[in-house]
N, C-alpha and C positions, 0 to 999 in steps of 0.2 A: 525280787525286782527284775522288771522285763530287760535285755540287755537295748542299749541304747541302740537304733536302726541308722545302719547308712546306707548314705544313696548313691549309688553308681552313676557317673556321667552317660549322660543317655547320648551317644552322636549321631545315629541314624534319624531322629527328627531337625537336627541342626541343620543336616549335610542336606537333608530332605527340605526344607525350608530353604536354603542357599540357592537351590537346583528351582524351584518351583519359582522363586521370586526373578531368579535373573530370566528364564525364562521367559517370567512375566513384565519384565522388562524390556528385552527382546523385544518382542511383540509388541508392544505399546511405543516404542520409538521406531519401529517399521511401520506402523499403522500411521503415525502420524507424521514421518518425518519423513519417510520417502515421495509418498505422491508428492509435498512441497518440494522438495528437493530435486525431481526430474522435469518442471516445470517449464515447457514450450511450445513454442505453439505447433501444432499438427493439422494439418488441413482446415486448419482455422478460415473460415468463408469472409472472406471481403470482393467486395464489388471496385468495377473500375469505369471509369466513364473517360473513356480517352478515344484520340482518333488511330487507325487501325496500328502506323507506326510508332505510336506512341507505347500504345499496350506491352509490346512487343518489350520494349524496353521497358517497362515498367517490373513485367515479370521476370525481367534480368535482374531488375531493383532488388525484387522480392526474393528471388532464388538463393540471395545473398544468406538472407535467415536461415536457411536448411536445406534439402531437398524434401517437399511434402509439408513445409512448414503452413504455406496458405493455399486455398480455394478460391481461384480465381474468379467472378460472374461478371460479364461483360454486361452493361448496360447501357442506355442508351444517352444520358444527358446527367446533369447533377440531381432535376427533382427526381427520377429515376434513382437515382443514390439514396438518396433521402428517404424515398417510400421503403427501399428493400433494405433500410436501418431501421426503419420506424417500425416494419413487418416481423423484425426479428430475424431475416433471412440472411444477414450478413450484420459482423459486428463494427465495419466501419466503411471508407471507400478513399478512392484516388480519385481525383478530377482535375482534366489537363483540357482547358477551353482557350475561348481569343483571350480569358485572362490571366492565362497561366496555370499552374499547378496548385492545388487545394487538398490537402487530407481532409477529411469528416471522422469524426468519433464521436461514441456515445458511451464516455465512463458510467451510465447508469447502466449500462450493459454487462459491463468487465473493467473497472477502476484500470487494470491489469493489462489488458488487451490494450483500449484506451493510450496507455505508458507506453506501449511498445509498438503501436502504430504512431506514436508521437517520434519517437525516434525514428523511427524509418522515412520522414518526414526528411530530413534532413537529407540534403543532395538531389530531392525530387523537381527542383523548379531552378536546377544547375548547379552550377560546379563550386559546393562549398557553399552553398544557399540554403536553405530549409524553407521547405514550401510552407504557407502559412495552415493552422491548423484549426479547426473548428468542431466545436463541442456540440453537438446539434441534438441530446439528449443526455445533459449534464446530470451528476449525482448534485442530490440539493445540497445548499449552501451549505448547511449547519453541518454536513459527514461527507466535506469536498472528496476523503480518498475513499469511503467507503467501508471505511472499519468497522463504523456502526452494524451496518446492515451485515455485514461478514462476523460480526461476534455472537451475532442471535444462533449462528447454528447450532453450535454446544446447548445453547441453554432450551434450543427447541425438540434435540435428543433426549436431554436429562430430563427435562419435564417430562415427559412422553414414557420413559422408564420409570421413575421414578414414583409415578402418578400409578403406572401399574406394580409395582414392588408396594407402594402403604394401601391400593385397594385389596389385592390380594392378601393380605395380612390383616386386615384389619375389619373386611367385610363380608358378609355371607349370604350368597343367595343370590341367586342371576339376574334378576331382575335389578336389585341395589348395587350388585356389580356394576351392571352396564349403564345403569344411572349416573351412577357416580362418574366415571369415564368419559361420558357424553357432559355431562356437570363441569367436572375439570377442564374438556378439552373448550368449553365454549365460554366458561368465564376465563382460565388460564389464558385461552387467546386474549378475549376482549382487554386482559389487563397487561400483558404483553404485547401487542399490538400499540396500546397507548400509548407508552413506555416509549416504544420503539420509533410511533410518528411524531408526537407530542412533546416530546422532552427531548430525545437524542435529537431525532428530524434527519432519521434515516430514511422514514419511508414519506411517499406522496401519493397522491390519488384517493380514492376513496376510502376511509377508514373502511367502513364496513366490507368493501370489498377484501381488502388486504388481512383484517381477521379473518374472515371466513376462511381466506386460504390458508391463515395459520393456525383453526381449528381442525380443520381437516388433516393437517399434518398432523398436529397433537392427535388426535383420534384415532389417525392410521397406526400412530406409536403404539399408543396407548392399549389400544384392543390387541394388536398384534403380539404386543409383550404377553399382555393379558392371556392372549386363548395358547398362547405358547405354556405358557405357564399351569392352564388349567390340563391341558394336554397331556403334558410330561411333567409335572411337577417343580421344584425349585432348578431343577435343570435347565426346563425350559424358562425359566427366567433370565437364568446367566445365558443360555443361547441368543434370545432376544436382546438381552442386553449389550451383549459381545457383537451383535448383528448390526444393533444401532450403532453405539457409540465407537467398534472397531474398524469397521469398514463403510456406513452411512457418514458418519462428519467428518473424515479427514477427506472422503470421494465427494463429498457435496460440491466442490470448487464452489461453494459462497465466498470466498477470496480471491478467485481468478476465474477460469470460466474451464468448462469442460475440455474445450478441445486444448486445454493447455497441461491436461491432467497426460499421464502413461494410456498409451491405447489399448481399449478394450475394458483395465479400470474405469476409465472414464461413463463408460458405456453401463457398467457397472453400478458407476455413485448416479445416473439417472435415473436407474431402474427403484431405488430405494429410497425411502421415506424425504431422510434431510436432503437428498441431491434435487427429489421434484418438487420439495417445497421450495428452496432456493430460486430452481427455473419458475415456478409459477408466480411468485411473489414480485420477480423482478419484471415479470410480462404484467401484470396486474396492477404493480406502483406505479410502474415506469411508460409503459407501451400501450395502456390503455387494454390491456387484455392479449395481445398481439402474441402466438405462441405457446400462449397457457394452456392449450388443450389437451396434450399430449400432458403435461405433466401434471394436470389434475388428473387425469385418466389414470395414472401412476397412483397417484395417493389413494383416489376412490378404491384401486383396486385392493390395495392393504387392507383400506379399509373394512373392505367388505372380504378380506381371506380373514382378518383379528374379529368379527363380529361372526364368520361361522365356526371358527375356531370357538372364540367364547359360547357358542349355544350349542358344541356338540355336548354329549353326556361325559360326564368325567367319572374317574372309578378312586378316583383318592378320599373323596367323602365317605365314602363305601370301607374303605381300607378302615377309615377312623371310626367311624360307628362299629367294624367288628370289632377291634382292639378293645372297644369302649367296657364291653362288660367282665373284662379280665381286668381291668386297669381298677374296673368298682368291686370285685372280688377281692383284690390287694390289698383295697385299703381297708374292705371288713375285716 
């Protein structure tokens, strides 16, 4: 009779698990806790529509916030304000006329910005006063702070990986790859989109317009994980994935706005997927288009680096077909 086997405590995969996970830990609360957590404003652009001494004092007002905190544009009257809010070229304004002091904000811009040029309100129209404040591109009723629209960004990364993680596993062949991809990304919009103006009543403007922009993100995702993946193999899926959801949704600023993000991140979460589809979607709902060029230019270009990526030649089907006739020699 064989004598009975014991098993030695194994501790180098334990130790090796402890190390990899807090690691991965680490990382996951940097990713996502720091850009919220250094959150203010940096040459954030506001316009001022005051007379010459009034400015002067205004931007004493403002210098309170930081040094570098706003970007000052001098303009000429209130509808002047109003155009270069509506333009997207500033996220709010001062106005000091024969009726006094007036802030302007547009929470459909920055919920964020918005809150904190409300505050700055206060003391503008004298001493211990708060100038009256006006919303002149408000977030719609039904998602007064903006949450709505700020929670779609997760779920516009995961679809977008996720979409590429079950095609590549499940489907073969380039053509029903990119099918399917283009498939996902334009009904996953069209039913996300719904979702998102219809029920929640985050977004406004034209449905169709506002899917479109959030196919073309899904798409940029999508192809982009994909050719990463056909590329380098299951590597390049965790890289794309890590691409997206590590450093794409926590830089999106879909919850406050760019220039409130760390400088240079900032610059960063625009250049990628969930950061240009945030700017685009809010120029598109909100502004009538105003702004959105640059950051469809953004998506489009993913888009079309994840759709050459997916048509270069790959060499890992090649790998499996050689293996294949040892694999049927085995099992004769």
């Amino acid at each position: 009779m064989a004598a009975a086997r014991t098993h030695r405590p194994t501790w180098a995969p334990a130790l090796g698990a402890i190390a990899v996970v807090s690691a991965l830990l680490a990382l996951l609360i940097t990713a996502f806790g720091w850009p919220s957590s250094r959150i203010e404003p940096r040459d954030l652009p506001i316009a001022v529509a005051a007379p010459a001494p009034a400015v002067a004092q205004i931007e004493d007002g403002l210098a309170q916030a930081g040094a570098g905190a706003f970007a000052v544009t001098t303009v000429a009257d209130r509808d002047a304000a109003l155009q270069a809010i509506e333009d997207r070229d500033v996220y709010g304004a001062v106005v000091v006329d024969a009726d006094g002091a007036e802030v302007l904000t547009a929470s459909a811009a920055s919920p964020a910005v918005a809150q904190l040029l409300t505050q700055l309100a206060s003391g503008l129209a004298g001493e211990g006063v708060a100038a009256p404040v006006t919303d002149v591109v408000p977030t719609p009723v039904d998602d007064p702070r903006g949450s709505g629209f700020a929670s779609g960004a997760l779920p516009l990364v995961i679809g977008g990986v996720a979409a590429a993680a079950l095609l590549s596993r499940r489907v073969v062949g380039r053509a029903p790859l990119l099918t399917g991809a283009v498939g996902i990304a334009v009904v996953g919009a069209m039913t996300m989109t719904a979702i998102w103006q219809y029920w929640l009543g985050s977004l406004e403007g034209d449905y169709w317009a506002n899917a479109s922009v959030v196919a073309l993100a899904l798409g940029a995702t999508t192809l982009t994980v994909l050719g990463l993946h056909r590329l380098l193999g299951d590597a390049g899926l965790g890289l794309g994935a890590a691409t997206m959801v590590l450093l794409g949704n926590p830089l999106s600023a879909m919850s406050s706005a760019p220039e409130l993000l760390p400088s240079g991140w900032s610059d960063l979460g625009q250049l990628l997927p969930p950061g240009a589809a945030g700017s685009a979607l809010r120029s598109v709902a909100f502004f009538d288009g105003a702004a959105a060029a640059a950051p469809l230019l953004v998506l489009a270009g993913w888009l079309a680096l994840g759709l050459a990526l997916c048509l270069l030649p790959s060499r890992r089907p090649a790998v499996q077909h050689a293996a294949e006739p040892e694999a049927v020699k085995a099992v004769a």
